[in-house]
C-alpha positions in Angstrom: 109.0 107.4 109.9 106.3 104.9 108.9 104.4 107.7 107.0 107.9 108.1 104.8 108.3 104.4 104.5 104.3 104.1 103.5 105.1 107.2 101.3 108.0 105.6 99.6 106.4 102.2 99.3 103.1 103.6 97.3 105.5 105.9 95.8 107.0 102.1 94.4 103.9 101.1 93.4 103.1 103.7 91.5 106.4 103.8 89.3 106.3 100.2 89.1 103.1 100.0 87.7 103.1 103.6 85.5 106.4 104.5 85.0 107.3 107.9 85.8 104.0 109.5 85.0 102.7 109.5 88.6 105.4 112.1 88.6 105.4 115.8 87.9 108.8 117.8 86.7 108.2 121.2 87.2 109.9 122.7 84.7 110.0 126.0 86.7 109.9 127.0 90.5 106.2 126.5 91.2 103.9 127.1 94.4 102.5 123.7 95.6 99.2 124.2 97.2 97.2 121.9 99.6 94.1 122.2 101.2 96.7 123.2 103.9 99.2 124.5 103.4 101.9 126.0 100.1 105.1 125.5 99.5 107.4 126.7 96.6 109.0 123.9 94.7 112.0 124.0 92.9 112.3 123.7 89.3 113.3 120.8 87.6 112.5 118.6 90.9 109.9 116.3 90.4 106.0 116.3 92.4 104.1 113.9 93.8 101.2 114.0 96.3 99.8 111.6 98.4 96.6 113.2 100.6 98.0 115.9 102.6 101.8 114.8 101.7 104.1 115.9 99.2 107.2 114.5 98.1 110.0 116.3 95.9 113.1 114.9 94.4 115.9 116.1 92.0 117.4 112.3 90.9 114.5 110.3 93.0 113.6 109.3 96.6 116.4 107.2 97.3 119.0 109.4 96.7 117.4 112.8 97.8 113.8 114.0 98.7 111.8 116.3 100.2 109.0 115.4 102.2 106.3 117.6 103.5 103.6 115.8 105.9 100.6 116.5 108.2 99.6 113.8 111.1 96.7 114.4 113.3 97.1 114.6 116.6 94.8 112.6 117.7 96.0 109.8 115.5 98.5 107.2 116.7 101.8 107.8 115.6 103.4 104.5 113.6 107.2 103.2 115.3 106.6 105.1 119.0 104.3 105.1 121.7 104.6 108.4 122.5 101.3 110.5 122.8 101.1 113.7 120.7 98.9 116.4 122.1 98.3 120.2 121.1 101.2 122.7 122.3 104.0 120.0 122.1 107.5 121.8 122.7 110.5 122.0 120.6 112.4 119.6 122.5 109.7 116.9 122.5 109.3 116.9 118.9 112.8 116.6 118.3 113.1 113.0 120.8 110.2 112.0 119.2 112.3 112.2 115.6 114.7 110.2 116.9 113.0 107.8 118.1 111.0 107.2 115.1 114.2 106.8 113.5 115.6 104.5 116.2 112.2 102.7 116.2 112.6 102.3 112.3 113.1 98.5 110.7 116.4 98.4 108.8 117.4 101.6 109.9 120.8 101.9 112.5 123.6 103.9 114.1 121.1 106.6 114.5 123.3 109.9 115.9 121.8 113.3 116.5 124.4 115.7 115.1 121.8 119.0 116.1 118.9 119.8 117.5 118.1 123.6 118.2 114.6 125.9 117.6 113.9 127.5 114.6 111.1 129.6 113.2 108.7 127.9 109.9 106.2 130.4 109.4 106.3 132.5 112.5 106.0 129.4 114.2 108.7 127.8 117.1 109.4 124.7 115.0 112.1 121.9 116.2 115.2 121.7 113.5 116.8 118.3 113.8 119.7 117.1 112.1 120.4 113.0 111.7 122.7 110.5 110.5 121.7 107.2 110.2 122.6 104.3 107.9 120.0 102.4 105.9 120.6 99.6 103.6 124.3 100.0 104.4 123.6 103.9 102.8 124.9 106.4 105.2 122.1 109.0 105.2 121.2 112.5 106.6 117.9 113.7 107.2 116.9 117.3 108.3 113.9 117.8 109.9 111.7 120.7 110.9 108.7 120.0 113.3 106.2 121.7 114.8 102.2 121.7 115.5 99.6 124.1 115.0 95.9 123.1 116.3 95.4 119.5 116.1 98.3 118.9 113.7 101.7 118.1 113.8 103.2 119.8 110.7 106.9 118.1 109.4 109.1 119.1 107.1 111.6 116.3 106.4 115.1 116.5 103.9 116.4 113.4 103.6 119.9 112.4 101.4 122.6 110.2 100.9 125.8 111.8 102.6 128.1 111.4 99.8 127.4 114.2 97.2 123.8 114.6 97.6 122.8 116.0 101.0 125.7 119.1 100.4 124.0 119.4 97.1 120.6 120.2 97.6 120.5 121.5 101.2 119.7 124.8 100.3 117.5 124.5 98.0 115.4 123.0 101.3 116.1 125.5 103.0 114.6 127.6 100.6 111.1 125.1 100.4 110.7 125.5 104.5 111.6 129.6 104.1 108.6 129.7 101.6 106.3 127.1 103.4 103.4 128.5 104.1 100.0 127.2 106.5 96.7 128.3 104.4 94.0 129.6 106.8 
């Protein structure tokens, strides 16, 4: 959760300072490559990057994104003190996105609607489904998690519960269909 707020916050920076222009519409479904991994993006969302992060959104980040992230292991994980290590289960992954969420400043009345397993690129991958309301905004996020090597991979939809999170819920599920690790 502190990588998305971080996200968001440069994010804020950036549009505050250049407009829009840190931004990239794709004006047709693209394949976003990192060093890492590639995703297909769907047209007319907008692109940005941030290191080994991208974040997509239709109408902008607080109303609906798309957030793709890699965390190293090793690395101390902002909001929790739980230790991540290679090989983490499902399960683990998923109380760990909660309590990010719980950990979160300004966020509350965290309930998990659903948690089950799922596969993201052949890979056992924790699908986690939460409600929560931030700045008196009842959101829903949907998460996939999972790691591979030293990494833990995420793969984060986040929207408002009125109108947008129906709206654009398949069009993630479409992004982590085509997600891709590079090797």
């Amino acid at each position: 959760m502190q990588q998305k707020i971080t996200l968001l916050s440069l994010l804020g920076l950036v549009l505050l300072n250049t407009g829009c222009g840190s931004y990239w519409k794709l004006t047709e479904s693209e394949t976003l490559r990192t060093r890492h991994y590639s995703l297909s993006a769907p047209r007319e969302w907008m692109s940005y990057r941030q290191g080994s992060s991208i974040l997509l959104s239709k109408h902008g980040p607080t109303l609906e994104h798309i957030i793709v992230l890699r965390h190293n292991l090793a690395a101390p994980l902002p909001l929790t003190s739980i230790a991540l290590y290679t090989g983490m289960l499902p399960h683990e992954l998923g109380e760990l996105i909660v309590y990010r969420l719980i950990a979160a400043p300004g966020i509350s009345n965290v309930i998990l609607l659903d948690e089950s397993v799922e596969k993201v690129d052949g890979r056992d991958a924790v699908k986690v489904t939460v409600q929560y309301t931030l700045n008196e905004a009842t959101r829903v996020d949907v998460v996939y998690s999972f790691t591979e090597g030293t990494y833990l991979y995420e793969l984060r939809y986040s929207a408002v519960l009125r109108h947008y999170y129906g709206e654009y819920l398949e069009v993630f599920r479409g992004v982590v269909k085509d997600f891709k690790l590079r090797k």
